[in-house]
N, C-alpha and C positions, 0 to 999 in steps of 0.2 A: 683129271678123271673124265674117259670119257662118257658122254653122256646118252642114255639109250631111250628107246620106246617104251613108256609105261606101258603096260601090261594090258590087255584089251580082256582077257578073263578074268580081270577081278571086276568090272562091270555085271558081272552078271551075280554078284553079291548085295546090290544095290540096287533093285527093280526101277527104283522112281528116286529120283532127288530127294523127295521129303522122308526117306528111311534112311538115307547118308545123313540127313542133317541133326535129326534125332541120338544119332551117335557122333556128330560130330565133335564136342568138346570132350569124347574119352577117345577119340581117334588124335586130337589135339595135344590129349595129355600123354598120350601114348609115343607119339615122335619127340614131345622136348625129354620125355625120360630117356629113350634110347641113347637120343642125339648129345643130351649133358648140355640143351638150352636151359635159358633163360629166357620164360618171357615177358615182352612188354605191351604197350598198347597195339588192339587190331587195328587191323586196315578195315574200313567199309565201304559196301557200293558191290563188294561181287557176291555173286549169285552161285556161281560153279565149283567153291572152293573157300578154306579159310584160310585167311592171310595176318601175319602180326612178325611186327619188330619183334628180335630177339637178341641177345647177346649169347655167342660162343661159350663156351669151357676157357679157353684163351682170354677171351675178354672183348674179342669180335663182332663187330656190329652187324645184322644180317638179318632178312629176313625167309619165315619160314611158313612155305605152302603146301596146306595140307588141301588136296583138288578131292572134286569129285570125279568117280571113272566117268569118262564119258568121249566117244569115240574120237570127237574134234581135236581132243587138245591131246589125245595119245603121241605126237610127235612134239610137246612143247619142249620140253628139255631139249631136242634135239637144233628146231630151233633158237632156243636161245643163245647156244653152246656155239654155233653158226657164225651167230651176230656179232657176240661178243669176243672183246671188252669193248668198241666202238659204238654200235647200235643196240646194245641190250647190258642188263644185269649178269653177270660173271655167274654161270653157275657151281655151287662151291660142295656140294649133294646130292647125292639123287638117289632115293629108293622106289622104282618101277613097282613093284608089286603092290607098295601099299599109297601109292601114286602122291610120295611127298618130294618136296622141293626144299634145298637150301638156299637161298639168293643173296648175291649183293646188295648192300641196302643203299637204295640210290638216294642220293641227297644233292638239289632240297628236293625233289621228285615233286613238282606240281605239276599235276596232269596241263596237256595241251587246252582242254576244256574247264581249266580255273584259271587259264591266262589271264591276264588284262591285255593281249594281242588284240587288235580289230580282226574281224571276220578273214576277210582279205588274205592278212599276212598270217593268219593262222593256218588257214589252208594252206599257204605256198609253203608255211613248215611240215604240215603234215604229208605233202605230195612230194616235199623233195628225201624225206624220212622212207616213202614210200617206194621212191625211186633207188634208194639205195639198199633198203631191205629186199628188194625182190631181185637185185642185181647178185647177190649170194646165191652161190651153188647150190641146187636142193639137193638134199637127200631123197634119193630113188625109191627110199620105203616108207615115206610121208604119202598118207592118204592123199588120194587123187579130190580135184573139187568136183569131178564127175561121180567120183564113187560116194560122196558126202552130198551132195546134191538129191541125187538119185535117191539117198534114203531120207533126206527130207520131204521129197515129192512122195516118197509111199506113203510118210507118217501124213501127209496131207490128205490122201487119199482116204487114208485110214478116219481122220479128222471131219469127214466132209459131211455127215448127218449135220455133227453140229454149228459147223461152218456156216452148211446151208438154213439154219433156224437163226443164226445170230444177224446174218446178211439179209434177213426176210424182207427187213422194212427200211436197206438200205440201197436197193435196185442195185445193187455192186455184184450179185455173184460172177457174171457173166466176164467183167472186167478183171477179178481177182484170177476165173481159171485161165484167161487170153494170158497175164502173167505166169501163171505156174505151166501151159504149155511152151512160153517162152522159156524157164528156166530147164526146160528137157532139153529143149534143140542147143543152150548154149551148154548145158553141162555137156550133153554128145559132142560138142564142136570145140571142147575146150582140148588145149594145146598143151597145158602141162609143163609152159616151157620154164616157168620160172617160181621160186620159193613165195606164197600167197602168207603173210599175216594171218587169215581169217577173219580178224576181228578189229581191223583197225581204226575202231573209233577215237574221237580226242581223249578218253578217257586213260585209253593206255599209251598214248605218249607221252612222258615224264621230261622234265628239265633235270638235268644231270650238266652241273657245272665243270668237271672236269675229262668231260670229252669235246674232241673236237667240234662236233655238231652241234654241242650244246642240249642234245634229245638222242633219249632211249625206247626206244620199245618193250613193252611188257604182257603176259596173260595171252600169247599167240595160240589159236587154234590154226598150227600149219597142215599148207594141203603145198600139190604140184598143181597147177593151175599158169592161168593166166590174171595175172597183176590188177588188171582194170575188176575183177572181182573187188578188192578189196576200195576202192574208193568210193563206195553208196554211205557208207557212214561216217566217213570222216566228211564228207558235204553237207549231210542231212542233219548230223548230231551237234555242230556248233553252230551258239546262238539259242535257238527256242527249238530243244528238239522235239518236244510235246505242241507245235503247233499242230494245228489242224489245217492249216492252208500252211501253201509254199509256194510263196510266188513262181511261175514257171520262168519267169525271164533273169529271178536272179539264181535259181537251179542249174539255167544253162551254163549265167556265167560265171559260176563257181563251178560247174565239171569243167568247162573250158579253158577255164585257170588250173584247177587241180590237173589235168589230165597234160596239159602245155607243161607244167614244173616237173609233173612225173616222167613226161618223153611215153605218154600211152595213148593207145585209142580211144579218143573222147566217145564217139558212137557206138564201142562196144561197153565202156564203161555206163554208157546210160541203159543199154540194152540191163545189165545187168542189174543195175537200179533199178529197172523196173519190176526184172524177178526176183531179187532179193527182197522186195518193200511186199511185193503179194505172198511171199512168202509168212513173213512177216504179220499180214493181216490172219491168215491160217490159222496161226499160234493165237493171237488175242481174240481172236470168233472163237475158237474151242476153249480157251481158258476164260471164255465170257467176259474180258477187260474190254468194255465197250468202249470207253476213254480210250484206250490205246487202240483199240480197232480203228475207232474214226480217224484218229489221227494218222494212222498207217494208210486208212483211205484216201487221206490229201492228199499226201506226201505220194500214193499211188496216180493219184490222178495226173499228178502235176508231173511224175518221171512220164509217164504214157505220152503227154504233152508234150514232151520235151525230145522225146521218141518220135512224135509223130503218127502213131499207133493211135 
């Protein structure tokens, strides 16, 4: 089956996340009646969609994602379908319109971020995972990370009264917009040249014991971009990723690892670090998460550091 673009107009059925969620469990009940699942226990931890084990009509193990619209992930099916059976879950479904998912149910699927791996060699799994998801041909009509950039820099703009009241009494603003003019000139300079993850933090890296890599990819907001995007959270997110301090010198030398196993730009990927993390800060100043603001401010401080900036 091949697998296509979710549907970008039924986004506009759902104004705000919190009215998809409100209907979320008759959107839920709605696919396993179509589909002649069965279901079992959910998946938790995601915010964009709802996820649970299922069994087939057949008797097939599988599970099934009911997403929320939202422009990131309108090319996920397409990358998954890419990857797999190698680098991703099989996908065995797909209805665009009403933006559900059937998947292979990977087993044992322990995210990269519940390993008992050291630091270290977790990175060199997730950078050489990386290395070979972006080595796939992209699809031509996967969102650009310029075009997806670009409208997180307006929703910033947009955000910036209360940005500016949240940062009052943290002397950061200055430092937050020097990154968000940073993430224009690299969206403008991006190259597009190769298939982006989005989201490749350790959480959607899974242990799948019968592929050769031993790890799967999952939950992809794909763009056409360039590669070194996606390494800010697979460095920043293993270990303590609610610290508030990040060491600068071990920052360096885990992009310097991650970036050496990926075969990428260490320099561009910190560039990006740094405007992905002030991005970042944007979102937790307007949703007033002081906790995760500050913490985004370390972890801000320390990529600018690391930058040179």
């Amino acid at each position: 089956m091949p697998a296509e673009l979710f549907q970008r107009s039924e986004r506009q059925s759902w104004p705000a996340i919190s009215s998809w969620q409100a209907e979320t469990a008759s959107l839920v009940a709605t696919a396993l009646e179509r589909w002649h699942l069965t279901a079992g226990e959910p998946y938790t931890g995601g915010e964009a969609g709802a996820v649970l084990r299922v069994t087939t009509a057949a008797g097939e193990s599988a599970v099934l994602k009911v997403g929320f619209p939202h422009v990131e992930a309108v090319g996920e099916a397409l990358a998954l379908q890419a990857w797999s059976p190698a680098l991703a879950p099989r996908v065995l479904r797909q209805e665009p319109w009403a933006w559900w998912l059937l998947l292979e149910r990977i087993e044992p699927g322990i995210p990269l971020s519940m390993s008992a791996l050291p630091t270290d060699e977790a990175i060199r799994v997730g950078a050489l995972m990386l290395a070979e998801l972006s080595a796939v041909r992209v699809a031509p009509e996967l969102p650009s990370v310029r075009g997806i950039v670009d409208a997180y820099l307006v929703n910033a703009a947009q955000r910036r009264p209360a940005r500016t009241a949240a940062l009052a009494s943290t002397e950061s603003e200055a430092l937050v917009e020097q990154g968000l003019a940073l993430a224009a000139a690299l969206a403008q300079g991006d190259s597009g040249r190769a298939l982006v993850h989005g989201d490749l933090n350790p959480g959607n890296l899974l242990t799948a014991g019968d592929r050769a890599g031993g790890w799967v990819a999952i939950d992809p907001k794909p763009m056409r971009g360039d590669p070194e995007f996606d390494l800010e959270p697979l460095v920043t997110q293993l270990g303590s990723p609610s610290r508030t301090v990040l060491p600068e010198k071990q920052l360096e030398a885990w992009v310097s690892l991650a970036a050496d196993h990926a075969g990428l730009d260490a320099d561009l990927a910190v560039r990006w670090g740094v405007a992905r993390t002030a991005l970042d800060v944007t979102w937790y100043a307007a949703d007033r998460n002081e906790h995760a603001m500050t913490a985004a401010l370390g972890r801000l401080r320390s990529w600018m550091a690391v930058s040179g900036r």
